[in-house]
Biotite code that builds the C-alpha atoms (Angstrom):
import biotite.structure as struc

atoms = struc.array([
    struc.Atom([9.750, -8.969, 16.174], chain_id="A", res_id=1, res_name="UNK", atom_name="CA", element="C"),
    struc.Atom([6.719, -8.969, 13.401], chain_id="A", res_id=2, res_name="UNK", atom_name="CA", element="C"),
    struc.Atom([7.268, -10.949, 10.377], chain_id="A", res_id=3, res_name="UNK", atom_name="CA", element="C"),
    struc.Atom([5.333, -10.218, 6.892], chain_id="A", res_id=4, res_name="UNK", atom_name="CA", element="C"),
    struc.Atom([3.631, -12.914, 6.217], chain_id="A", res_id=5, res_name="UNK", atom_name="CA", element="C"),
    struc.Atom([1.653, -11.279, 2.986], chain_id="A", res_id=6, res_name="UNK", atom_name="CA", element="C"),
    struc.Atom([3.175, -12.469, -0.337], chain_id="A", res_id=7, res_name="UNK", atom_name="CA", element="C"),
    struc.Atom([3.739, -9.032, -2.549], chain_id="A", res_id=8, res_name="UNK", atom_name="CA", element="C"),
    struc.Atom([0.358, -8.436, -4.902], chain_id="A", res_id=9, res_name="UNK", atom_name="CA", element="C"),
    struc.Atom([0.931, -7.930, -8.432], chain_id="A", res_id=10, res_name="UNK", atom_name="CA", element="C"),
    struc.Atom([1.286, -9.835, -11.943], chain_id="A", res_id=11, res_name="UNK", atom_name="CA", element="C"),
    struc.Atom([3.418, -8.904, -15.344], chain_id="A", res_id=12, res_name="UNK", atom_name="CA", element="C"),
    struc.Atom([0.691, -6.412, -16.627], chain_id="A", res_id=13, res_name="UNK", atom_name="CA", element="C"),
    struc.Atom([0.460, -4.005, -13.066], chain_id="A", res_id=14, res_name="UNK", atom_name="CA", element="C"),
    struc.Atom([1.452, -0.532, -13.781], chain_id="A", res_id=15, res_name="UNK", atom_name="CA", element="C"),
    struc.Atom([1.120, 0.701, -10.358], chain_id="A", res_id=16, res_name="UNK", atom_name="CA", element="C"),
    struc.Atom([2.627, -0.102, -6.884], chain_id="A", res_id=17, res_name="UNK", atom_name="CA", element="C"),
    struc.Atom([0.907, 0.945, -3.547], chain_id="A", res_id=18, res_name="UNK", atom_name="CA", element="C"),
    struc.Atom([3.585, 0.789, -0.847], chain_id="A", res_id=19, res_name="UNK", atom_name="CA", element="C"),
    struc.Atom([1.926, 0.525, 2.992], chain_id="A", res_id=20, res_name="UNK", atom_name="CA", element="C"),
    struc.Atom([4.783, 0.498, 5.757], chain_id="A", res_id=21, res_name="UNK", atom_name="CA", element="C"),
    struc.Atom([3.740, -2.567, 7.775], chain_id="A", res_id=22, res_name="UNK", atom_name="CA", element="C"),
    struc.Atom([0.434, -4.753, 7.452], chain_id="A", res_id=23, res_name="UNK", atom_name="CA", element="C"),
    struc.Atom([-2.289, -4.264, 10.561], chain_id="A", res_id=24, res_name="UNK", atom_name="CA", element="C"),
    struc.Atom([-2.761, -6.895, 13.481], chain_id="A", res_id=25, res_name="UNK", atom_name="CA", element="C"),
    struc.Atom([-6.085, -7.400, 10.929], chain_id="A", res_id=26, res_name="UNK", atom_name="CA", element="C"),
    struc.Atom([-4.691, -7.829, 8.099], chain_id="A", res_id=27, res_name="UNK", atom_name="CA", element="C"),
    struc.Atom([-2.079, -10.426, 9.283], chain_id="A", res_id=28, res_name="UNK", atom_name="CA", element="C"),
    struc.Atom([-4.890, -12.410, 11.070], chain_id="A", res_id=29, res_name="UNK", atom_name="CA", element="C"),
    struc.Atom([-6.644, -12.320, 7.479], chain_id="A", res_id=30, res_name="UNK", atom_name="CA", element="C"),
    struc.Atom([-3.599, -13.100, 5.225], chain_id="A", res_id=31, res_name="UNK", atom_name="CA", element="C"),
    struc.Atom([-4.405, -9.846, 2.815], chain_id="A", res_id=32, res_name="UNK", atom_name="CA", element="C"),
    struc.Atom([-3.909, -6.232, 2.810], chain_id="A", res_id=33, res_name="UNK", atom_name="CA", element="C"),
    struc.Atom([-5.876, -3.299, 4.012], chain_id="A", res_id=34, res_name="UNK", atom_name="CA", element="C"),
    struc.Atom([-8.211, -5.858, 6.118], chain_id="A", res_id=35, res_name="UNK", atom_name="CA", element="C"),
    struc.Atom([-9.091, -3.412, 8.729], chain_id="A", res_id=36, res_name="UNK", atom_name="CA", element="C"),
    struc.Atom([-12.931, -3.096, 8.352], chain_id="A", res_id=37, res_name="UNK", atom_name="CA", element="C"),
    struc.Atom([-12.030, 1.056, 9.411], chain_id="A", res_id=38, res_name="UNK", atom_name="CA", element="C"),
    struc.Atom([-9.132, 1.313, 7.119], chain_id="A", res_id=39, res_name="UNK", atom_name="CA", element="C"),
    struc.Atom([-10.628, 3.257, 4.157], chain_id="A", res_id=40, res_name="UNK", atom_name="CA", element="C"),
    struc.Atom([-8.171, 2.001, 1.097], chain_id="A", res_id=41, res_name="UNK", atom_name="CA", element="C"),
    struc.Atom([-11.388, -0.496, -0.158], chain_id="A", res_id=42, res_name="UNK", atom_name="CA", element="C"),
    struc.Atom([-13.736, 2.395, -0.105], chain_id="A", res_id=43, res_name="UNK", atom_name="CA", element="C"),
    struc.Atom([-11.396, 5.277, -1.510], chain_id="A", res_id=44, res_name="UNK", atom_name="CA", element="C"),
    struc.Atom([-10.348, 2.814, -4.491], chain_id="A", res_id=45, res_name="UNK", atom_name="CA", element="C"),
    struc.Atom([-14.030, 1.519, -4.937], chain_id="A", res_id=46, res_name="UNK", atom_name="CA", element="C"),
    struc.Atom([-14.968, 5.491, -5.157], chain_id="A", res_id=47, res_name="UNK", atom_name="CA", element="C"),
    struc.Atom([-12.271, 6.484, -7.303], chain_id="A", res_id=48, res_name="UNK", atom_name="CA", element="C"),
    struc.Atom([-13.052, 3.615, -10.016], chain_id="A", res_id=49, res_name="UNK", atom_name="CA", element="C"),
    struc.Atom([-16.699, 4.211, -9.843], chain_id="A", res_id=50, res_name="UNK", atom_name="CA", element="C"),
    struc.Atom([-17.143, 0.714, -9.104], chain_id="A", res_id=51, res_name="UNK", atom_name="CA", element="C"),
    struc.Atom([-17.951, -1.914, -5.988], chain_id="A", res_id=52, res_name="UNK", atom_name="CA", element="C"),
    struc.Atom([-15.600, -4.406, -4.886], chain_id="A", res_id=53, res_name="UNK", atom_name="CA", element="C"),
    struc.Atom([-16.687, -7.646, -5.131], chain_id="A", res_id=54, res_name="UNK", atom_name="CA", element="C"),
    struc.Atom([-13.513, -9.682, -5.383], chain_id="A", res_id=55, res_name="UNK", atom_name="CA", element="C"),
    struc.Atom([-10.124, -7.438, -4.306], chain_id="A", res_id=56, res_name="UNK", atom_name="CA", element="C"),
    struc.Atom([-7.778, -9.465, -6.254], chain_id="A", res_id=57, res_name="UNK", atom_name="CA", element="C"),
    struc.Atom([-9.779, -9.334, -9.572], chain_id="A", res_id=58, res_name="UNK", atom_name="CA", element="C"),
    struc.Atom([-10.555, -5.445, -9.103], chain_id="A", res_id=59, res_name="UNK", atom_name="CA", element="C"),
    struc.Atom([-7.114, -4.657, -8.416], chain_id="A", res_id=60, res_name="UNK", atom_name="CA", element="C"),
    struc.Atom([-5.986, -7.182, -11.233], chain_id="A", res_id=61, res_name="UNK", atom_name="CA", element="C"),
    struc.Atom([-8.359, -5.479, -13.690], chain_id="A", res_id=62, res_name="UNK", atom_name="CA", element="C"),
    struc.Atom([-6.770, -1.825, -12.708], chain_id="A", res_id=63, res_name="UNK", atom_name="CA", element="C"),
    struc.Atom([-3.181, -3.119, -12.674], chain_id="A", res_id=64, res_name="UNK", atom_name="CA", element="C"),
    struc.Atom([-2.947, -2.143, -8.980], chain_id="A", res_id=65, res_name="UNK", atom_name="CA", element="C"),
    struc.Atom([-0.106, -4.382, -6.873], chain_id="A", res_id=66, res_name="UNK", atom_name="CA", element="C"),
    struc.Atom([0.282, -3.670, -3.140], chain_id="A", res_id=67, res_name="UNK", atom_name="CA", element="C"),
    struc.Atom([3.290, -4.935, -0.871], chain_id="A", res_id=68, res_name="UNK", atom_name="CA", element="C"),
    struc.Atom([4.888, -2.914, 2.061], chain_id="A", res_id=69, res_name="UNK", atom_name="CA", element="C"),
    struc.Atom([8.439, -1.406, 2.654], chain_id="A", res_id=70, res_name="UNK", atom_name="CA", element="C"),
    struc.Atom([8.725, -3.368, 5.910], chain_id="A", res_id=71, res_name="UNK", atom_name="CA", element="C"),
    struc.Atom([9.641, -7.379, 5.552], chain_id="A", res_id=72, res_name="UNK", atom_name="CA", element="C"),
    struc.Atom([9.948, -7.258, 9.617], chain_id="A", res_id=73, res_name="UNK", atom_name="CA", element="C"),
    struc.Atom([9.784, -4.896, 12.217], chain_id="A", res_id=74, res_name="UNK", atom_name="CA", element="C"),
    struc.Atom([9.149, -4.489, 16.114], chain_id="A", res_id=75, res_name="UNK", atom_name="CA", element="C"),
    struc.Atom([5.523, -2.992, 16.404], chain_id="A", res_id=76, res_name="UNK", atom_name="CA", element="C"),
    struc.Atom([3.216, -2.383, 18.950], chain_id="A", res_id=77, res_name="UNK", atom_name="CA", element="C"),
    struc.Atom([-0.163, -3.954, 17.468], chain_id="A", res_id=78, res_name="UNK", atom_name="CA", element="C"),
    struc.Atom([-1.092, -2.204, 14.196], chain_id="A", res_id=79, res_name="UNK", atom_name="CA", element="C"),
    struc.Atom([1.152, 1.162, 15.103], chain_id="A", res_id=80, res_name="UNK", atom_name="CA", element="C"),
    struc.Atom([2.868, 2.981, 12.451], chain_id="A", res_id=81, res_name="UNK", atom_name="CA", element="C"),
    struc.Atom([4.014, 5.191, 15.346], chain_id="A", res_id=82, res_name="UNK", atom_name="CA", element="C"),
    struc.Atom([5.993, 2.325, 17.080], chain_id="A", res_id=83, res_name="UNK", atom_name="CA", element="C"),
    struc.Atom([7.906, 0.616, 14.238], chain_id="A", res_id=84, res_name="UNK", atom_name="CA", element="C"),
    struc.Atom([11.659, -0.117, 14.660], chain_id="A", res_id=85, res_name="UNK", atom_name="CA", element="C"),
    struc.Atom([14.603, -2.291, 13.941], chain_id="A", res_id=86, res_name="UNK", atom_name="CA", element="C"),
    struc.Atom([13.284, -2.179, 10.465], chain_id="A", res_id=87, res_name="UNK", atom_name="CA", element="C"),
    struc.Atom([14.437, -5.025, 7.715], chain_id="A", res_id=88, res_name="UNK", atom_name="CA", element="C"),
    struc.Atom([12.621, -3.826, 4.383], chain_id="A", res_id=89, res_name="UNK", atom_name="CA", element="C"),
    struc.Atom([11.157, -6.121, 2.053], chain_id="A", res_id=90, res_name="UNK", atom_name="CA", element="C"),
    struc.Atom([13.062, -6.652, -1.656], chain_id="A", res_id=91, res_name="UNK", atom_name="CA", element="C"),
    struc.Atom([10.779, -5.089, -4.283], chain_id="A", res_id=92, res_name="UNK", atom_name="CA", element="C"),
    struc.Atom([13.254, -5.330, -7.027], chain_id="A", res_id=93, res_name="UNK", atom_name="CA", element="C"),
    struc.Atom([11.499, -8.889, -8.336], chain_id="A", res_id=94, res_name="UNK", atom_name="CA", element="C"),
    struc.Atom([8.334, -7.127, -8.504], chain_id="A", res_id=95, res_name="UNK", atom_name="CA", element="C"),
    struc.Atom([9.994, -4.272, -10.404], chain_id="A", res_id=96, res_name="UNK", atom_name="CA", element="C"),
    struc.Atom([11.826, -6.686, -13.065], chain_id="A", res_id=97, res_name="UNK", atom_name="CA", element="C"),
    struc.Atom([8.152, -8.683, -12.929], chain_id="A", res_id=98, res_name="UNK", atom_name="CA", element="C"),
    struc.Atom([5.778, -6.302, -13.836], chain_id="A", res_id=99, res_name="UNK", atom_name="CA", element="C"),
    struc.Atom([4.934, -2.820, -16.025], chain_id="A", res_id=100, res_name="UNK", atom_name="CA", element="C"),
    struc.Atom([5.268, -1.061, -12.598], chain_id="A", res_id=101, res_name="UNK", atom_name="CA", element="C"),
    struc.Atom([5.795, 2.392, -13.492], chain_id="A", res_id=102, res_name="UNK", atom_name="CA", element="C"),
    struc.Atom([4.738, 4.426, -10.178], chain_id="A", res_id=103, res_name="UNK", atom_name="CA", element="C"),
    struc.Atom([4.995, 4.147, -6.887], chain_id="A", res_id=104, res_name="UNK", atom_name="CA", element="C"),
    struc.Atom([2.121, 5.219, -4.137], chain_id="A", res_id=105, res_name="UNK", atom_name="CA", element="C"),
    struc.Atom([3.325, 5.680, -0.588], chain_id="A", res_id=106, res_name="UNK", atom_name="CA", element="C"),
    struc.Atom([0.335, 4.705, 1.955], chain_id="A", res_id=107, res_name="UNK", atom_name="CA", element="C"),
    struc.Atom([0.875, 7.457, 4.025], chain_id="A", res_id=108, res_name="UNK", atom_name="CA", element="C"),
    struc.Atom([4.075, 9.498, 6.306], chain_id="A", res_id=109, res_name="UNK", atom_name="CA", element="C"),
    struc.Atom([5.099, 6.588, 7.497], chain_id="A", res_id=110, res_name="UNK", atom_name="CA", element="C"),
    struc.Atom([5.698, 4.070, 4.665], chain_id="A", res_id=111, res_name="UNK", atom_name="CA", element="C"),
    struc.Atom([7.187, 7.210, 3.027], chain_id="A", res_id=112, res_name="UNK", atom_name="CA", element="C"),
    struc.Atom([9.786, 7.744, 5.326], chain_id="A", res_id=113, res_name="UNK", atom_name="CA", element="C"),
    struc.Atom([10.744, 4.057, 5.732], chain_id="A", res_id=114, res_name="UNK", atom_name="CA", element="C"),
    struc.Atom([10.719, 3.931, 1.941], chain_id="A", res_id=115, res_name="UNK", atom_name="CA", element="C"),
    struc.Atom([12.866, 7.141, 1.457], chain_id="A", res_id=116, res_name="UNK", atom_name="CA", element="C"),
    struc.Atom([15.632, 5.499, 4.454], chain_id="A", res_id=117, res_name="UNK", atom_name="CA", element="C"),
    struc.Atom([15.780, 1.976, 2.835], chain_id="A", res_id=118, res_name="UNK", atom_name="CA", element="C"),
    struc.Atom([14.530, 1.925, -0.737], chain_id="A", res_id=119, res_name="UNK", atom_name="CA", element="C"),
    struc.Atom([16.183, 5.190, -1.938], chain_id="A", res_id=120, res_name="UNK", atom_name="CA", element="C"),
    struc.Atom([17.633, 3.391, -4.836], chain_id="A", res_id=121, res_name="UNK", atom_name="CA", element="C"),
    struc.Atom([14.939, 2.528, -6.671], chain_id="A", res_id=122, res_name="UNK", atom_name="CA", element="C"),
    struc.Atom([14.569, 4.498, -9.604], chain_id="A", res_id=123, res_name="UNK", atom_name="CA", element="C"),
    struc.Atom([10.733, 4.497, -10.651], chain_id="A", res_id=124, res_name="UNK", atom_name="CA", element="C"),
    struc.Atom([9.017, 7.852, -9.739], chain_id="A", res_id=125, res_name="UNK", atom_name="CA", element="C"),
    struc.Atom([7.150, 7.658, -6.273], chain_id="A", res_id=126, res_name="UNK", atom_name="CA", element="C"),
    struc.Atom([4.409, 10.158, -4.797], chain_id="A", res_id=127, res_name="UNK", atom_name="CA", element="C"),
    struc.Atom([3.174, 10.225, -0.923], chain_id="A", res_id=128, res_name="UNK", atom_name="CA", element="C"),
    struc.Atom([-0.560, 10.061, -0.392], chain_id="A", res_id=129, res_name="UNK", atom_name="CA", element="C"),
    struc.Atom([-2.337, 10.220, 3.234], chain_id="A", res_id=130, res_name="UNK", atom_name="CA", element="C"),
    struc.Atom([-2.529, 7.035, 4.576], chain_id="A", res_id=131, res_name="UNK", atom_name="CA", element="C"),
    struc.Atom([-5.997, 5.024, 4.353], chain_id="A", res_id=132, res_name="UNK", atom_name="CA", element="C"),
    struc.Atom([-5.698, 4.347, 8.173], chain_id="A", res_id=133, res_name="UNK", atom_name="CA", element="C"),
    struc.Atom([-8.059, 5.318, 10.692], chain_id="A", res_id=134, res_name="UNK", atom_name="CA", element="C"),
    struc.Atom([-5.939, 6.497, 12.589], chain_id="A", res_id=135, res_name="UNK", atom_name="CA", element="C"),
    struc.Atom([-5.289, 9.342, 10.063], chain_id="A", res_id=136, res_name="UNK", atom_name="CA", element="C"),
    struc.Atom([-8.404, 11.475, 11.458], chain_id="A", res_id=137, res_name="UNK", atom_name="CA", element="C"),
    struc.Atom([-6.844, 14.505, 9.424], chain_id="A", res_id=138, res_name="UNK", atom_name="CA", element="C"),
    struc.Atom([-7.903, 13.212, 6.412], chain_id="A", res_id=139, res_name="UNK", atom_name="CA", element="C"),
    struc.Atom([-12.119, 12.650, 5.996], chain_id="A", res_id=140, res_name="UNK", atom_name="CA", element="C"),
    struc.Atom([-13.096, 9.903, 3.263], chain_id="A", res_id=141, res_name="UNK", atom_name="CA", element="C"),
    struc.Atom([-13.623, 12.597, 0.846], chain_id="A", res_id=142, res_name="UNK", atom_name="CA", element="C"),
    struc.Atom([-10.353, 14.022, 1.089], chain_id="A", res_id=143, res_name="UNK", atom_name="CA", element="C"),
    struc.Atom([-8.956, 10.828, 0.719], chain_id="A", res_id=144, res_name="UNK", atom_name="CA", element="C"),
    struc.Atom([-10.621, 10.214, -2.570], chain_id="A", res_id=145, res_name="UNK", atom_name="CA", element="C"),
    struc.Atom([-9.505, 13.577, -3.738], chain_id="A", res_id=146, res_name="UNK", atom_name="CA", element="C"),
    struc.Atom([-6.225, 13.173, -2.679], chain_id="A", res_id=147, res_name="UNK", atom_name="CA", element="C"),
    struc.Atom([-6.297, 9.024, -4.436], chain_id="A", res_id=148, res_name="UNK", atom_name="CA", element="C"),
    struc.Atom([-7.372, 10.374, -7.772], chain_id="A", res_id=149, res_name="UNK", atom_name="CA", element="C"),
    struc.Atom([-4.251, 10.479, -9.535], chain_id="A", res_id=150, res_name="UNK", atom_name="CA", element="C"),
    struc.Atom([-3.870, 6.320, -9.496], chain_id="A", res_id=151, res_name="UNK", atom_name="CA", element="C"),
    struc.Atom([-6.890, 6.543, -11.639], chain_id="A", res_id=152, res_name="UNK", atom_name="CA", element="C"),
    struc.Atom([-4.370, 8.130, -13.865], chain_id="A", res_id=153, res_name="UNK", atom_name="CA", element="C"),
    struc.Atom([-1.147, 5.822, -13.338], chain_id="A", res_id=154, res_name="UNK", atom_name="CA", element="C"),
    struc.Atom([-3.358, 3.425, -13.916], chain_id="A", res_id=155, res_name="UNK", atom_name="CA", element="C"),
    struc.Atom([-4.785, 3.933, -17.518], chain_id="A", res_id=156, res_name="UNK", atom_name="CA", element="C"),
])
């Protein structure tokens, strides 16, 4: 069994909430999200913002971005969406009552699905976006920025 070990990102003034299932063997080892040097989340949302990322915290606090993940622990085969079971999800209802949070972004199938089995009660409006993994070959970089545009605007 995996244990989450990332505190939830967000403050009172983020408007948005990106939703990955499960953080990668990477980003555990590095204590923050989307560490994966391959994972392309840092380059789609430096692309869509027109803008390089210097410091993720600050750029994410300047676009009222917060990022958590559905799972709070799981059993996972290193970083493998594919492989997740015995699922406990994480509470996001404090960073709900905490925040301006008024969409939801699913990182990909997978955090979608969990999200749909174990969050279903949550009442702000979600959409499901390709996940920023490399292991989602389907999607080139450029699609993925396509696809990412609309946080631009959740995010206004």
């Amino acid at each position: 069994m995996e244990y989450h070990t990332i505190k939830p990102f967000y403050n009172k003034d983020s408007k948005v909430l990106i939703l990955g299932s499960f953080p990668s063997v990477k980003s555990r080892e590095e204590g923050f999200y989307y560490a994966h040097l391959r994972n392309r989340f840092w380059k789609v949302l430096a692309s869509i913002f027109e803008e390089e990322i210097v410091d993720k915290k600050e750029f994410l606090k300047k676009h009222k971005i917060a990022l958590f993940d559905v799972c709070a622990s799981c059993e996972i085969k290193g970083s493998s969406d594919a492989s997740i079971k015995e699922v406990v999800p994480n509470n996001i209802k404090e960073i709900l009552e905490e925040s301006a949070i008024q969409h939801i972004i699913l990182n990909g199938k997978t955090a979608s699905k969990l999200y749909q089995k174990y969050m279903n009660e949550i009442k702000v409006p979600s959409i499901t976006l390709p996940s920023t993994s490399p292991a989602n070959a389907t999607f080139s970089l450029e699609k993925l920025i396509e696809e990412y545009q609309i946080l631009k605007e959740f995010t206004k």
